[in-house]
N, C-alpha and C positions, 0 to 999 in steps of 0.2 A: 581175765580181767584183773586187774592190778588193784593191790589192796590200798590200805593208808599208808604212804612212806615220809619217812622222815624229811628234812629238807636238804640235809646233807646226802641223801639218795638221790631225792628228784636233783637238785644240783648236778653228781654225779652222772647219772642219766643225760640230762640235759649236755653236758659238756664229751659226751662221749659222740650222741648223736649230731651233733654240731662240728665234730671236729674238724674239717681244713675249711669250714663255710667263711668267710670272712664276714665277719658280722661285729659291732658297738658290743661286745662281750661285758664288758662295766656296765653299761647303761640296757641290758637284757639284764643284769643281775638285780640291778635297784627297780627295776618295770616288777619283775618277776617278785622281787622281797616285798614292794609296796603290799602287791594282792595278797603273798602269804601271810604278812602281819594284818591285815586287813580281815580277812577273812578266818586267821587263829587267836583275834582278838574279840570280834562279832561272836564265834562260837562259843567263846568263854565266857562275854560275857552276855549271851542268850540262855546257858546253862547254868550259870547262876544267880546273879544278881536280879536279873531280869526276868525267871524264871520263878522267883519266889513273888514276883509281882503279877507274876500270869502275860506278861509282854512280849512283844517280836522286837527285835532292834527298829524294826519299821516304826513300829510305833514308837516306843521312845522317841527315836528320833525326832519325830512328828510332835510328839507331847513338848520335847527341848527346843524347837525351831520355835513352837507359839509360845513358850514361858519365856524366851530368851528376848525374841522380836516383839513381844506382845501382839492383841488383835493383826490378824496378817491376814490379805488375801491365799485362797487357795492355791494358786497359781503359782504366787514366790514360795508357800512352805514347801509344792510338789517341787521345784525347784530346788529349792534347799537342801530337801529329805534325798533329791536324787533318783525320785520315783514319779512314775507317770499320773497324769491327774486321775485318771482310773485306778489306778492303785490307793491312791490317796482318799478316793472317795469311802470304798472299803475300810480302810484304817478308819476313817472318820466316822463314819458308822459304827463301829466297834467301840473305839473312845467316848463316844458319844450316849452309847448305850451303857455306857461302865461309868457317867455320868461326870468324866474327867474335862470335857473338850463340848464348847458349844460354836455350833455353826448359825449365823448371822447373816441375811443380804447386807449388803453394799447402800448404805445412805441415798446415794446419789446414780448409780448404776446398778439394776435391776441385774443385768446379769452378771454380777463379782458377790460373789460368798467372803465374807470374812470369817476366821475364825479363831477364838478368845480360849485360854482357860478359863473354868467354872474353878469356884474357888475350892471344890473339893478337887481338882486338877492341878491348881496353887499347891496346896494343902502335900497334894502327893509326889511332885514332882519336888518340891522343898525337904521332904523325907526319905526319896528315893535317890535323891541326887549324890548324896552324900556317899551313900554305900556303894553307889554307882563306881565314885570316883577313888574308892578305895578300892576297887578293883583295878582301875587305871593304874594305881599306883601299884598295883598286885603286879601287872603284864609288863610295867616299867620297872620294875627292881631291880634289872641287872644292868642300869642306866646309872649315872650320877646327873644331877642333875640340870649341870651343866650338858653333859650328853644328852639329855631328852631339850634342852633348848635346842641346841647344833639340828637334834634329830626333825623339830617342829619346825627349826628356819627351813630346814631344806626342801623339807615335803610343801611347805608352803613355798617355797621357790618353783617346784613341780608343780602344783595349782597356778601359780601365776602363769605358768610357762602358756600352761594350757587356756588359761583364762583370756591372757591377751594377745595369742598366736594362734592358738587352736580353729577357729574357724576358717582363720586365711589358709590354714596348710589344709584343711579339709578342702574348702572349694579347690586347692591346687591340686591335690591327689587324685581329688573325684572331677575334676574339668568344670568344677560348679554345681554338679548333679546335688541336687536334697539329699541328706539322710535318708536312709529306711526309716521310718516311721516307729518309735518307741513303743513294744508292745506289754502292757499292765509290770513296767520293772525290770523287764527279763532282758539280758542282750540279745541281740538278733543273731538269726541264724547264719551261719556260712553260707 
């Protein structure tokens, strides 16, 4: 079982095992950097910043989607956050009980939850944000910051892509078939 390797390894590897396949080789390298900067920036900052708060990137997320949008139903922050409405319930319970995050019916439909920071959620999210983002600037250092614009247009070029093409190329691939069913977060199995 193969340990932690560097990126310049798995690169390596990757291009070894790939070699006469004909394959979008640029565009597996930007797929592939997405997730590893995705996932070596989530780790960083779960272990630190985040970590002297007692928080999972989950929740933050969750805590920034209701400070940023204000009152939201549940539905759009799972949305947001990326995470299943079962997952989110969890988080919310957790928030909830750490007295950051209050959950609300819906005025006018009984079954939509909204949910609000409590102003000790304000309070914390207004003090934790900061440090937050000085770690942002910590994992962007070897940026100028012209380069982390170029870097933000693009990825948001790649969100668009998906945002307003994505579903068409799915019913194309799949012949129209549904999704697998999102289970609490996790991607689905092969």
């Amino acid at each position: 079982m193969p340990g932690h390797r560097s990126i310049t390894e798995a690169e390596k590897l990757a291009a070894a095992k790939l070699g006469g396949i004909a394959i979008r080789r640029e565009q597996m390298a930007a797929v592939a950097n997405i997730y590893r900067a995705a996932s070596a920036v989530r780790q960083h900052l779960e272990n630190s910043v985040l970590r002297g708060s007692d928080l999972t990137w989950t929740a933050f997320v969750v805590l920034w989607v209701v400070w940023v949008w204000g009152e939201s139903e549940t539905r759009h922050v799972a949305e947001e956050a990326g995470i299943s409405k079962g997952t989110l319930t969890g988080v919310v319970r957790t928030l909830e009980s750490r007295g950051l995050l209050r959950r609300d019916g819906h005025p006018s439909d009984g079954r939509l939850v909204l949910l609000r920071l409590t102003p000790e959620g304000e309070e914390f999210m207004a003090r934790v944000f900061p440090a937050f983002n000085e770690e942002e600037a910590f994992v962007t250092a070897g940026l100028s910051d012209a380069e982390c614009r170029r870097l933000a247009e693009g990825l948001r070029s790649v969100v668009l892509q998906v945002e307003e093409h994505g579903e068409e190329r799915r019913q194309s691939l799949l012949g129209g078939a549904e999704p697998a069913p999102r289970r609490s977060g996790r991607r689905p199995r092969a």
